[in-house]
VEXBASE-495619 format. One record per residue (C-alpha): residue in one letter; x, y, z; residue number from 1. Coordinates in nm, 4 decimals, decimal comma. Layout:
// residues N
<fivo><r>A</r><x>X</x><y>Y</y><z>Z</z><k>NUM</k></fivo>
...
This chain:
// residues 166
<fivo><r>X</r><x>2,9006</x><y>1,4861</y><z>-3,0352</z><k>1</k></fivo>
<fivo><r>X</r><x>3,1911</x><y>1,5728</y><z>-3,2495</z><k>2</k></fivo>
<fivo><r>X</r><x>3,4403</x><y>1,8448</y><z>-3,1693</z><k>3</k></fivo>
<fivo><r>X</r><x>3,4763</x><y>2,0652</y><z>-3,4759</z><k>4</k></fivo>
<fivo><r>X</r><x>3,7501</x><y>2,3425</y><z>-3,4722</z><k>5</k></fivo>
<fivo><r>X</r><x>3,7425</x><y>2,6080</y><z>-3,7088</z><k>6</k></fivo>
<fivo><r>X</r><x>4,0285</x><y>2,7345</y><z>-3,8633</z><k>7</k></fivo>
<fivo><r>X</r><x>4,1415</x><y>3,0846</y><z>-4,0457</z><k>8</k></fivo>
<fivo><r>X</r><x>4,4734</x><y>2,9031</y><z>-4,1778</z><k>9</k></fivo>
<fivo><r>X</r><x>4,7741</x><y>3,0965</y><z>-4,2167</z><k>10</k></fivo>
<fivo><r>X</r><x>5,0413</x><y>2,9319</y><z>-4,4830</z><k>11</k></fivo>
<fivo><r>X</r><x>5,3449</x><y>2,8300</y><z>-4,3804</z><k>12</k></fivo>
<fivo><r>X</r><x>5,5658</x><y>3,0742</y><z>-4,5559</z><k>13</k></fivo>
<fivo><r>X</r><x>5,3479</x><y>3,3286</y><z>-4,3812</z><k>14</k></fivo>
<fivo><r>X</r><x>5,3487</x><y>3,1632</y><z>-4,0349</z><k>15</k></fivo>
<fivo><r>X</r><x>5,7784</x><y>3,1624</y><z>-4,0549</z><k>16</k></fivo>
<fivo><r>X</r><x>5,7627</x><y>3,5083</y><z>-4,1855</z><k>17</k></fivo>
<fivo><r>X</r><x>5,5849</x><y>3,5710</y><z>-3,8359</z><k>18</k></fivo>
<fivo><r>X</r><x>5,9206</x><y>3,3797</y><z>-3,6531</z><k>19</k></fivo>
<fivo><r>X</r><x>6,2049</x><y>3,6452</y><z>-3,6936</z><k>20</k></fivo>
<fivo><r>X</r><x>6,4998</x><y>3,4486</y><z>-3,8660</z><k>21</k></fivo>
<fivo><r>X</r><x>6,9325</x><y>3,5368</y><z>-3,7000</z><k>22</k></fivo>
<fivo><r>X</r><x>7,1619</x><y>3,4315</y><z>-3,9018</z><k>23</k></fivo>
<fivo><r>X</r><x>7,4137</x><y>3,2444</y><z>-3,6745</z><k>24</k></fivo>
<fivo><r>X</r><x>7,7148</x><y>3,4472</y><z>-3,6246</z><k>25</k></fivo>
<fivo><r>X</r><x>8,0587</x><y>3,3512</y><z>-3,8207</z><k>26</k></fivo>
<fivo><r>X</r><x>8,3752</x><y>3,2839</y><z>-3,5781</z><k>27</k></fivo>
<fivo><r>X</r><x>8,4744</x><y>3,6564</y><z>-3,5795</z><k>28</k></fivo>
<fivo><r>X</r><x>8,2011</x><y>3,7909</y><z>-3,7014</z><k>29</k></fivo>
<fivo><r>X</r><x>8,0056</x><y>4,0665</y><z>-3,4608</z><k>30</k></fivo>
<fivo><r>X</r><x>7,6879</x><y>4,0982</y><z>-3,7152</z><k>31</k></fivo>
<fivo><r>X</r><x>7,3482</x><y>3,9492</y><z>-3,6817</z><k>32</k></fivo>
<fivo><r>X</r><x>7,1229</x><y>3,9772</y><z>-3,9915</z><k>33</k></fivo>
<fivo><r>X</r><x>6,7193</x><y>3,9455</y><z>-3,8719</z><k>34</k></fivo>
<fivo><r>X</r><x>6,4893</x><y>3,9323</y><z>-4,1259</z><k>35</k></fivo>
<fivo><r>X</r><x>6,1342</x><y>4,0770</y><z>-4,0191</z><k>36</k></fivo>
<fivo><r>X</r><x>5,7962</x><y>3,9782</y><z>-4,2195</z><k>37</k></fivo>
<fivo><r>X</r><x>5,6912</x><y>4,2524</y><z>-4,4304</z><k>38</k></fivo>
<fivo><r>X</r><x>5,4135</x><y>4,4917</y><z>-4,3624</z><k>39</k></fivo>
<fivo><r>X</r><x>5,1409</x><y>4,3435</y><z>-4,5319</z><k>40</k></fivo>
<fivo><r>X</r><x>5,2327</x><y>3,9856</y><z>-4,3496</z><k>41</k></fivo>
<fivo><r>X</r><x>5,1887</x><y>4,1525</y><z>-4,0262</z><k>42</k></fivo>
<fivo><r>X</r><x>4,8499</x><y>4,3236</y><z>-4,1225</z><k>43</k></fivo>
<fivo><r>X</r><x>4,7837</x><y>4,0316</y><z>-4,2751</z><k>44</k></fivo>
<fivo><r>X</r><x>4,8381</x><y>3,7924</y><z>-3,9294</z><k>45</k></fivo>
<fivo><r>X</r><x>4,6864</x><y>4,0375</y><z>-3,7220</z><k>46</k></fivo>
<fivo><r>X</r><x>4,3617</x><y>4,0604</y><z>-3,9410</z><k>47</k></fivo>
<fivo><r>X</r><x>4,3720</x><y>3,6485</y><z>-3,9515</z><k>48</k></fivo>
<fivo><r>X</r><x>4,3568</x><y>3,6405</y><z>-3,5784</z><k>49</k></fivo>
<fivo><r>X</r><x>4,0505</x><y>3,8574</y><z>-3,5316</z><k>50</k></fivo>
<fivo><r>X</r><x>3,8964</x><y>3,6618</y><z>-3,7688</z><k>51</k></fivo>
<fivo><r>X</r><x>4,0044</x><y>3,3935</y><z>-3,5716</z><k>52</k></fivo>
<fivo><r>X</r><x>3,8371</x><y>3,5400</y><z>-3,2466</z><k>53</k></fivo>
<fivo><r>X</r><x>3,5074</x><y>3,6760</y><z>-3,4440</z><k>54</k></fivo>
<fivo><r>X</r><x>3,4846</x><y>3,3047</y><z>-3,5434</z><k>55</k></fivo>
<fivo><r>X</r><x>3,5456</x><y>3,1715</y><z>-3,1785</z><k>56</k></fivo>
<fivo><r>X</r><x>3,2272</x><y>3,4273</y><z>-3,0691</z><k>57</k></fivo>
<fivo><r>X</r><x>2,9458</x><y>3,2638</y><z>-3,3236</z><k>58</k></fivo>
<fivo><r>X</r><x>2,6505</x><y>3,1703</y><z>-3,1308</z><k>59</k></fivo>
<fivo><r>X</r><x>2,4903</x><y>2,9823</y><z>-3,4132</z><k>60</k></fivo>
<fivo><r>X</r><x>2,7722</x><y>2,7500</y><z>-3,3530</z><k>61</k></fivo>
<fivo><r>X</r><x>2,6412</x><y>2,6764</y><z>-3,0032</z><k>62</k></fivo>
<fivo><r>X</r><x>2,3194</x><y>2,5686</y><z>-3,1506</z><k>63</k></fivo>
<fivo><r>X</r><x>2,4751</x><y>2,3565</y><z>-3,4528</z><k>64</k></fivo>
<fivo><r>X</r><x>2,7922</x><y>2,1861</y><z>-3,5258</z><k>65</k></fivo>
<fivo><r>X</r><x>2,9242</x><y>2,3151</y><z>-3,9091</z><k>66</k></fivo>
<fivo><r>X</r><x>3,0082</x><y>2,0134</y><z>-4,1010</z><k>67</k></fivo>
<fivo><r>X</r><x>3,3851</x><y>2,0615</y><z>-4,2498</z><k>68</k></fivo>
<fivo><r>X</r><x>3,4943</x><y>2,1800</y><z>-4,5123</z><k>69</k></fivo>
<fivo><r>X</r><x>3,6557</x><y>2,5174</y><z>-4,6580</z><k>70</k></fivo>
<fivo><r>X</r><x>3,5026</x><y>2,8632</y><z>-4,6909</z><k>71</k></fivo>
<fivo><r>X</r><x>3,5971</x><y>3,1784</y><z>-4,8818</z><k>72</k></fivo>
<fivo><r>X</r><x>3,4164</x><y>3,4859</y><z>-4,8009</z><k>73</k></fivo>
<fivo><r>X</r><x>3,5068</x><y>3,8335</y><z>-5,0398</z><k>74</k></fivo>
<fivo><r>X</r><x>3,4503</x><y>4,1428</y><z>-4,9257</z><k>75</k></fivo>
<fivo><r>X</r><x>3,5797</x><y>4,5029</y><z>-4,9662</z><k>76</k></fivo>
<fivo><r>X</r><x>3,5787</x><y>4,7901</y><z>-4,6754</z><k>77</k></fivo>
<fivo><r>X</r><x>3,3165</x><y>5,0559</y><z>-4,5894</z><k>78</k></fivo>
<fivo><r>X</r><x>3,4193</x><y>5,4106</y><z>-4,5093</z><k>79</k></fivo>
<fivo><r>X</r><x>3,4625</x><y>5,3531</y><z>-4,1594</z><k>80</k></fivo>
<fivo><r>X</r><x>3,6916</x><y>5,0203</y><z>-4,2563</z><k>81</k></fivo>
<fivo><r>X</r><x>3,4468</x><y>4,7906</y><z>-4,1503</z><k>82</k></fivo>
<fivo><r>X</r><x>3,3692</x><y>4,4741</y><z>-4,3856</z><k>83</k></fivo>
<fivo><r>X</r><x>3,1363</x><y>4,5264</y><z>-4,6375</z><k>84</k></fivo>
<fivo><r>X</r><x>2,9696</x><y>4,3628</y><z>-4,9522</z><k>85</k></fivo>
<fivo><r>X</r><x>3,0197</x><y>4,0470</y><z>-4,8167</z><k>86</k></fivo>
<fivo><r>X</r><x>2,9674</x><y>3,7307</y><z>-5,0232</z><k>87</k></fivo>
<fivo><r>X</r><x>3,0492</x><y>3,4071</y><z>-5,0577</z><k>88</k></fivo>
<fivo><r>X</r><x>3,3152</x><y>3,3000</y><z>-5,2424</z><k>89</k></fivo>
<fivo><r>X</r><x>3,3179</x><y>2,9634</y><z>-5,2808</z><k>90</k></fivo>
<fivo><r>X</r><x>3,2667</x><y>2,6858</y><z>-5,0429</z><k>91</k></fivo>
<fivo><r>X</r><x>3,3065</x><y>2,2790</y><z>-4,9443</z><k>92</k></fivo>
<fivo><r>X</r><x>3,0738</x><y>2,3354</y><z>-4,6428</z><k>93</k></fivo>
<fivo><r>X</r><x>2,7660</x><y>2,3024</y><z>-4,5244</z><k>94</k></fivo>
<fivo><r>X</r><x>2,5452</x><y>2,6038</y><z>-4,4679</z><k>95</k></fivo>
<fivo><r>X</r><x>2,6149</x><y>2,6321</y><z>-4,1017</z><k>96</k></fivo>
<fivo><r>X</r><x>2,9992</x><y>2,6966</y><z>-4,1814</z><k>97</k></fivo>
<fivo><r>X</r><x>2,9309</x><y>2,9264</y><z>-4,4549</z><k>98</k></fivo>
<fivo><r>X</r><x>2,6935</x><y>3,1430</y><z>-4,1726</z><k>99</k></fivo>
<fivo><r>X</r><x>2,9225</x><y>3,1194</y><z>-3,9657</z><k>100</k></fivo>
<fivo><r>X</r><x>3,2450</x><y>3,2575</y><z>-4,1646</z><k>101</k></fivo>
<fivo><r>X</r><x>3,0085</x><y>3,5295</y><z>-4,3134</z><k>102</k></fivo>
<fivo><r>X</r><x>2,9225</x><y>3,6375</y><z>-3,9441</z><k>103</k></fivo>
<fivo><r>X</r><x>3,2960</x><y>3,5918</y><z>-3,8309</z><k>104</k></fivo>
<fivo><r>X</r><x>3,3770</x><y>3,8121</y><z>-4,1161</z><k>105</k></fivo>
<fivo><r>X</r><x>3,0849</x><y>4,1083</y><z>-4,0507</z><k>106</k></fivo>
<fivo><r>X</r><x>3,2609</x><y>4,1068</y><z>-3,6937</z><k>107</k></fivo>
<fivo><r>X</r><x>3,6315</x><y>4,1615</y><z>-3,7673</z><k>108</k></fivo>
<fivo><r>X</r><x>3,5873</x><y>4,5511</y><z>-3,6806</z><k>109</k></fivo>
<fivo><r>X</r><x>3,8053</x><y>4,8469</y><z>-3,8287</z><k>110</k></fivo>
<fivo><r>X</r><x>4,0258</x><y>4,7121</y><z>-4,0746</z><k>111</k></fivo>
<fivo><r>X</r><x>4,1156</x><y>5,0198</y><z>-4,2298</z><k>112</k></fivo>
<fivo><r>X</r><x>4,4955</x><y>4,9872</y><z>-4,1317</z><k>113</k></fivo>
<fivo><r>X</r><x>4,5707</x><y>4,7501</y><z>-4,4249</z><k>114</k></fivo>
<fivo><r>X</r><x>4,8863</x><y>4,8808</y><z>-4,5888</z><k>115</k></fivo>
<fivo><r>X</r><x>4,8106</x><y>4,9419</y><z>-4,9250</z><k>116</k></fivo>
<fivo><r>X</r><x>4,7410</x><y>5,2652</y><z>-5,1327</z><k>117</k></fivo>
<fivo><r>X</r><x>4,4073</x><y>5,3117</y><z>-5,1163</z><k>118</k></fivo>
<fivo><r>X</r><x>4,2006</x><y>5,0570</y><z>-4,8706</z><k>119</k></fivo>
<fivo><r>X</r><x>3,8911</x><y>5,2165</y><z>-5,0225</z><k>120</k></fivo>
<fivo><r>X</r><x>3,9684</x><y>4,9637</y><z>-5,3231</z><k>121</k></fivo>
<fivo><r>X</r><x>4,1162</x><y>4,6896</y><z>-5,1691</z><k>122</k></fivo>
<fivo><r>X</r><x>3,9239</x><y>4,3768</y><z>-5,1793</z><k>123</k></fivo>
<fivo><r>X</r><x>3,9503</x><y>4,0690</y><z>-4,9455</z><k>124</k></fivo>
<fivo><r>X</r><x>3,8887</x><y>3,7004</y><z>-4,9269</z><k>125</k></fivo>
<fivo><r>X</r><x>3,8822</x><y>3,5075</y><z>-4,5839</z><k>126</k></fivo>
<fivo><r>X</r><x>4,0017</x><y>3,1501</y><z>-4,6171</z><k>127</k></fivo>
<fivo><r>X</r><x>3,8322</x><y>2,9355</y><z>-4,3308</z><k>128</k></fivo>
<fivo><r>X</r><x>3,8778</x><y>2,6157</y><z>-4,2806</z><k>129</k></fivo>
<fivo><r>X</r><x>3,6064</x><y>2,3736</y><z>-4,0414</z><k>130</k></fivo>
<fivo><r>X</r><x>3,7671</x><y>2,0580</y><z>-3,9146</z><k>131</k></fivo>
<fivo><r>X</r><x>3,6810</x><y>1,7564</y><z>-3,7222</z><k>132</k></fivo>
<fivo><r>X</r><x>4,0250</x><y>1,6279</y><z>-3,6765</z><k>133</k></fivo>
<fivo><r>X</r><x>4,3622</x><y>1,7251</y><z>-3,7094</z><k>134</k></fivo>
<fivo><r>X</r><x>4,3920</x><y>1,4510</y><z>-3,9663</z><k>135</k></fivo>
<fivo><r>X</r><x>4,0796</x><y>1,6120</y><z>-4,1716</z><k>136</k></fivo>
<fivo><r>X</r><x>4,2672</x><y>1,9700</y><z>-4,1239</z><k>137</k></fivo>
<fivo><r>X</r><x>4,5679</x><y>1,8796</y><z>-4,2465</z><k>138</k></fivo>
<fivo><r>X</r><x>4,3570</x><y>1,7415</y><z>-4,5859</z><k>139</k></fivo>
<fivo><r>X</r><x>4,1776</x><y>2,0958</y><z>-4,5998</z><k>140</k></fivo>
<fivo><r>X</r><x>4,4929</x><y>2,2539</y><z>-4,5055</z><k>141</k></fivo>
<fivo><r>X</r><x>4,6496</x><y>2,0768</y><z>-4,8427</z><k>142</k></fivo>
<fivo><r>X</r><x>4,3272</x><y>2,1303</y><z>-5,0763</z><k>143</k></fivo>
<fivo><r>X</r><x>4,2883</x><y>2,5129</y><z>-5,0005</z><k>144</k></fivo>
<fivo><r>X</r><x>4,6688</x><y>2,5883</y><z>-5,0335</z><k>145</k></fivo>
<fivo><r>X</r><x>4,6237</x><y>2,4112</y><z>-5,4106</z><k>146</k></fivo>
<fivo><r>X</r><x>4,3226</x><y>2,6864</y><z>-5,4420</z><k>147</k></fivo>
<fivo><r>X</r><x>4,5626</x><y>2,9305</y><z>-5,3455</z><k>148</k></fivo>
<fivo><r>X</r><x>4,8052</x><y>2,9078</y><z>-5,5806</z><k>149</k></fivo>
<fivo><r>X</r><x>4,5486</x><y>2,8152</y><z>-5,8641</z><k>150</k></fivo>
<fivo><r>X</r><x>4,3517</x><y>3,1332</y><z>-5,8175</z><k>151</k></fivo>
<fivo><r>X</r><x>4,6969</x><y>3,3452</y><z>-5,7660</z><k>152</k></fivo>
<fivo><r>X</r><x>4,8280</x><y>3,1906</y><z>-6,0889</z><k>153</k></fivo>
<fivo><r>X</r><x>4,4748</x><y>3,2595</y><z>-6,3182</z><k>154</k></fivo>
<fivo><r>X</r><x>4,5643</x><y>3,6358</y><z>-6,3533</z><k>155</k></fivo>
<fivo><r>X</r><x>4,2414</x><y>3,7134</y><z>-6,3202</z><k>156</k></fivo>
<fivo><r>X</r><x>3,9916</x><y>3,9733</y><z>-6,0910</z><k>157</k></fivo>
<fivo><r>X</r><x>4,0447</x><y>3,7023</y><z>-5,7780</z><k>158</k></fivo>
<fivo><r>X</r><x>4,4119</x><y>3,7138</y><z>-5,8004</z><k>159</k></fivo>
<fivo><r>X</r><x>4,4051</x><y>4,1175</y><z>-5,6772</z><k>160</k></fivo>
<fivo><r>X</r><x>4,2217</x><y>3,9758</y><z>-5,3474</z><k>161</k></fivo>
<fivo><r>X</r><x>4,4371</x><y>4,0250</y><z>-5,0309</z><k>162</k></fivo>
<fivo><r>X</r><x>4,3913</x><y>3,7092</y><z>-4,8315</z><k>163</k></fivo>
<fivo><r>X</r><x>4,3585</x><y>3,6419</y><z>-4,4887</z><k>164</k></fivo>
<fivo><r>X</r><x>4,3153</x><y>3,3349</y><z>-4,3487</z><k>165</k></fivo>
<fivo><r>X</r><x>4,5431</x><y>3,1919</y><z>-4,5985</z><k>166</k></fivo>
C-alpha cells in the first residue's frame, strides 16, 4: 500500500521568515541586526501546524488512503474562534482528501488570536497538499504556489483570505 503524507505547506519566504536572520558583524563593528517574522507570520505558522496535527488525527484516513492532490478549504471564525462556515474551496483531490482537510480544519480549535482588527471578519483558506512522494510534493508544492500568487494578484473577494497552509 502506498504511503501518502499530507501536507499544510508553508512557502518558503514564510518558512525563512520563521529562521531569525544576524547580520554578520563588520571588523569593528559591536552591532547585530536580527530580523524577526512579523506577527501575522507567526500566527500564521502556528495556525499551519495545528492544522498540521488536526490532519495527522483523521481516522477516515486509517480506513482509506486520499489520492493526491491539493485542497483549499475557506472558512471564517465563530464567536468562540472556532472554524466555521467551512467549504471547499477548490480542489485536485479525491473525495477522501477533501474529507479529510474539511475535518482537519473543523479541529484546529480557538483561533481567535489571529492578529488582525477584527477576527470576527477575517476569512481563511487552508492550503493542503496530499502526496505520495516527495517527487509528487515538490510538483504540488510548485502548482499551488502558482495558485497563490494568481489568486493574490486577481484583486478580487479571495485575495482578502488569510492563508494558512500556504
Amino acid at each position: 500500500m502506498t504511503n501518502f503524507t499530507k501536507f499544510a505547506l508553508v512557502p518558503s519566504l514564510a518558512l525563512a521568515a520563521l529562521i531569525p536572520l544576524a547580520a554578520p558583524a563588520i571588523a569593528g563593528s559591536d552591532d547585530i541586526v536580527v530580523t524577526s517574522q512579523s506577527e501575522m507570520e507567526a500566527w500564521q505558522a502556528g495556525a499551519t501546524m495545528r492544522l498540521n496535527r488536526a490532519l495527522a488525527r483523521n481516522p477516515a484516513e486509517r480506513s482509506a488512503t486520499p489520492g493526491s492532490g491539493i485542497v483549499q478549504v475557506t472558512f471564517t471564525l465563530d464567536e468562540d474562534g472556532r472554524p466555521a462556515n467551512i467549504a471547499l474551496h477548490d480542489s485536485t483531490a479525491g473525495r477522501v482528501a477533501e474529507q479529510s482537510a474539511i475535518y482537519a480544519v473543523r479541529r484546529m480549535g480557538d483561533l481567535s488570536d489571529v492578529p488582525v482588527a477584527n477576527a470576527d471578519d477575517a476569512q481563511f483558506i487552508a492550503n493542503i497538499i496530499f502526496a505520495g512522494d516527495r517527487a509528487e510534493r515538490r510538483e504540488l508544492t510548485a502548482t499551488l504556489e502558482q495558485a497563490e500568487q494568481a489568486r493574490i494578484a486577481s484583486g478580487g473577494p479571495a485575495r482578502q483570505y488569510i492563508a494558512l497552509g500556504s
